[in-house]
C-alpha positions in Angstrom: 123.7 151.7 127.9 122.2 153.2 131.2 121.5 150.5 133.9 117.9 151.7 134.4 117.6 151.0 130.4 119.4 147.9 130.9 117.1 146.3 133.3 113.9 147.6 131.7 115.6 145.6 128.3 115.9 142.2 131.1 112.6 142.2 131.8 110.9 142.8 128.9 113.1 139.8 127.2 111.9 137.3 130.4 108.5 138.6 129.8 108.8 137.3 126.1 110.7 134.6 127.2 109.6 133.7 130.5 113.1 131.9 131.5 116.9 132.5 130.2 120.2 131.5 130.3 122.3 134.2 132.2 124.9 134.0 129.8 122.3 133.6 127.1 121.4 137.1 128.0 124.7 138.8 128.6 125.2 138.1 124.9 122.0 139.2 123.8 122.6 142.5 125.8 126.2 142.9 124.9 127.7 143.4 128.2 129.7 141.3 130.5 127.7 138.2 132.7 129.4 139.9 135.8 127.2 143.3 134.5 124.2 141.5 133.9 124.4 139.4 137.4 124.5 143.0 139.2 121.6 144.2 137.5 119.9 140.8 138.2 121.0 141.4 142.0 119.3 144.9 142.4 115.9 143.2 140.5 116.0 140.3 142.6 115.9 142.7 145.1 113.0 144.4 144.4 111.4 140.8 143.5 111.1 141.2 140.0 113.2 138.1 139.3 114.6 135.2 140.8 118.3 133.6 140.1 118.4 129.7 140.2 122.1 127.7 138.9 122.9 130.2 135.9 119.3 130.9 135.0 117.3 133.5 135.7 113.3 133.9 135.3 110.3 136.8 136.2 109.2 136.1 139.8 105.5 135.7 138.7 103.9 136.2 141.9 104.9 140.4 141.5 102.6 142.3 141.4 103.3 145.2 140.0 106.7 147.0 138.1 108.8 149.0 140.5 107.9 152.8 139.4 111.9 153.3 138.5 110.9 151.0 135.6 107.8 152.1 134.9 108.8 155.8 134.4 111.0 154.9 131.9 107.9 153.1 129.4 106.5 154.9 127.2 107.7 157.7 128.9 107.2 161.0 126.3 103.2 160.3 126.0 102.9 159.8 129.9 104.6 163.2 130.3 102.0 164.7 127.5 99.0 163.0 129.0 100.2 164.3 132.6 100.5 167.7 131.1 97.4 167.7 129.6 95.4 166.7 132.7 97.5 169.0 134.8 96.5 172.0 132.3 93.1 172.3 134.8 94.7 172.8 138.1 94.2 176.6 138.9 96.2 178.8 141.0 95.2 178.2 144.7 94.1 174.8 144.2 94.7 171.7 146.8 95.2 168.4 144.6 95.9 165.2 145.3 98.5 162.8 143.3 99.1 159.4 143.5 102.3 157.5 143.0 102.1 156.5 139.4 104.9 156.8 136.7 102.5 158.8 134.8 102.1 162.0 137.2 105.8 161.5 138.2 106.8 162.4 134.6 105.0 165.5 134.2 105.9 167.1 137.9 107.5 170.1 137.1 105.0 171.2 135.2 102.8 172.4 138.3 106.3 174.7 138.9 103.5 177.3 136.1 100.8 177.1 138.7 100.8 179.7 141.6 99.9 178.8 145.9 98.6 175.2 145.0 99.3 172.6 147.3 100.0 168.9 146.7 99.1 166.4 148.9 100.3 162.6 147.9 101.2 159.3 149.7 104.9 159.1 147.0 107.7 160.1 148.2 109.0 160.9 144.5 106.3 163.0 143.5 107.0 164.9 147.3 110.5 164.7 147.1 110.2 166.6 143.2 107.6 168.9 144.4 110.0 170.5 147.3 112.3 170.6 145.1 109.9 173.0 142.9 109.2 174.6 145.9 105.7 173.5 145.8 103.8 173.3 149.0 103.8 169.7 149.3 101.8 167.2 152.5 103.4 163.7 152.5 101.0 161.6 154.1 101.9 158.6 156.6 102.0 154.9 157.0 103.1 151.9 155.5 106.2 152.7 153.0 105.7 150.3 149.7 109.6 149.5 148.3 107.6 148.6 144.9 105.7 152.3 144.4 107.5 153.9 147.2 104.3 155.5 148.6 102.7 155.0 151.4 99.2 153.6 152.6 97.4 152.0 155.4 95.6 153.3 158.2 97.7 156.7 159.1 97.5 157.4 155.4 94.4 157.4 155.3 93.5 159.0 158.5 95.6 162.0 157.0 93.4 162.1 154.0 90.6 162.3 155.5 91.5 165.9 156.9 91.7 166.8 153.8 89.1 168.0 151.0 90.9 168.6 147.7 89.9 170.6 144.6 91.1 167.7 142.3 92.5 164.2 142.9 94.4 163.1 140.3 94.9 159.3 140.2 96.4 156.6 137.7 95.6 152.9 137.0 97.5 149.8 136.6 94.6 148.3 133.8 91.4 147.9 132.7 91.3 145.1 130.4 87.4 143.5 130.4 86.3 145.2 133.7 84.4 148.2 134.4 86.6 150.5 136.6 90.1 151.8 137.4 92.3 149.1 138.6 95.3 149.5 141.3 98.2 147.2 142.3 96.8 145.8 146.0 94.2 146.2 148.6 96.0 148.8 150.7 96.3 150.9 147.8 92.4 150.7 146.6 91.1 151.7 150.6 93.5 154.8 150.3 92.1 155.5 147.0 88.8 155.3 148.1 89.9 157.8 151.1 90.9 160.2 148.3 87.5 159.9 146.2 85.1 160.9 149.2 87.5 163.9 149.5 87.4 165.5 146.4 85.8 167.9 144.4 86.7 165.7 141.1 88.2 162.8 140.4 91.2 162.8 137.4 92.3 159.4 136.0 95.7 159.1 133.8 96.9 156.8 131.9 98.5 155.7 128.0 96.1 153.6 126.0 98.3 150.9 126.7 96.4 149.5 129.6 93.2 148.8 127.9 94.9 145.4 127.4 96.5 145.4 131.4 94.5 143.1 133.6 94.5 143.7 137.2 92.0 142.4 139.6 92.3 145.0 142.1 89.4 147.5 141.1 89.5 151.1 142.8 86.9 152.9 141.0 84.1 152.3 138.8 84.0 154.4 135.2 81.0 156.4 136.2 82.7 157.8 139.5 85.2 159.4 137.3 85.0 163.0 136.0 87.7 163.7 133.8 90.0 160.5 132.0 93.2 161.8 130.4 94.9 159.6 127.5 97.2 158.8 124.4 94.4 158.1 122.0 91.3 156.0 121.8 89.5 153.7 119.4 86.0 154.2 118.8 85.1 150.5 120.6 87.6 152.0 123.2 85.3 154.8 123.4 82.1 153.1 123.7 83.4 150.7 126.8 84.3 154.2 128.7 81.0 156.1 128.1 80.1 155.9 131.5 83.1 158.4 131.8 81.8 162.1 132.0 84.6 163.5 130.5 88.0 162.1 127.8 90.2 163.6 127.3 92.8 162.3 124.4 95.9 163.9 123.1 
């Protein structure tokens, strides 16, 4: 088994569980405790758990999933739902992309588009993008080691030198609110940036976060043109009708 699988396996069992044996979960996982201890090591590093005398348990005061785990979730229908909202971009276009796991998996898909250029604050999505030889703007600022993107007051001076063709954004939850959601304060100011600079405003996400709380709002349901998603109930529908355009697969 792959460590990125691994861990992703660890923490969905202490979200279940909420505390375990280390032991306890070395069996469950069939690998050795010193194998589990290093993966604990690298996620206590990135503070998604914390150790304590042979126990280990989910460091609740995280905020959000570092995006080398969330990548790997549900990770066919974000690349089909990033496709599918990417499927608009036209040659020449600027656009803007954020650092979520769903735009990440569907990169190499703008490789069919001609002259566009991609302005984001994640180094992953600028990092893949050079790689496709796509003209590609990293903005500035703070560096985030949960998201690793950047935001803050250079970041968002940058952006506002921009004016983009489409912004294409996604959203940690909206579970009984009216809006977008986003994982901290920095991040819904450089969002906000990004909205007063574009032509229109893309939101993707899986179905999945209808029931993902998140008290960090970014942007209400009627500033958004065009929602990409899995698939949608009909109640799902009716709490997103302020949304001008959904999109489902």
């Amino acid at each position: 088994m792959k460590k990125n699988t691994r861990q992703i396996q660890i923490y969905d069992i202490l979200l279940e569980s909420g505390r375990i044996q280390i032991k306890e979960l070395a069996n469950q996982l069939h690998v050795t405790t010193e194998t589990i201890r290093s993966d604990l090591n690298e996620m206590e590093s990135q503070s998604l758990v914390i150790k304590e005398h042979g126990w280990v348990r989910l460091n609740q005061a995280s905020d959000e999933k570092p995006v080398s785990f969330r990548i790997h979730q549900n990770k066919q229908a974000k690349r089909q739902i990033c496709i599918k909202a990417f499927e608009c971009i036209k040659d020449g276009d600027v656009i803007f992309l954020d650092a979520g796991s769903t735009l990440l998996s569907g990169v190499d898909y703008l490789q069919t588009k001609k002259d566009i250029t991609v302005v984001t604050h994640s180094i992953l999505v600028a990092s893949h993008c050079c790689d496709l030889n796509i003209h590609t703007i990293l903005t500035g600022g703070e560096l985030s080691k949960v998201n690793k993107a950047t935001s803050g007051y250079f970041s968002n001076i940058m952006l506002d030198r921009f004016h983009f063709d489409k912004a294409f954004i996604g959203s940690l939850g909206f579970k009984d609110i009216n809006g977008f959601t986003t994982c901290s304060l920095n991040m819904i100011d450089m969002i906000r940036h990004v909205i007063n600079q574009t032509n229109e405003l893309i939101v993707v996400c899986d179905s999945s976060k209808m029931e993902v709380d998140s008290p960090y709002i970014s942007c209400s349901f009627k500033e958004v043109d065009t929602f990409v998603t899995d698939s949608l109930t009909q109640d799902q529908r009716t709490i997103l009708k302020d949304i001008k355009n959904i999109i489902t697969l």
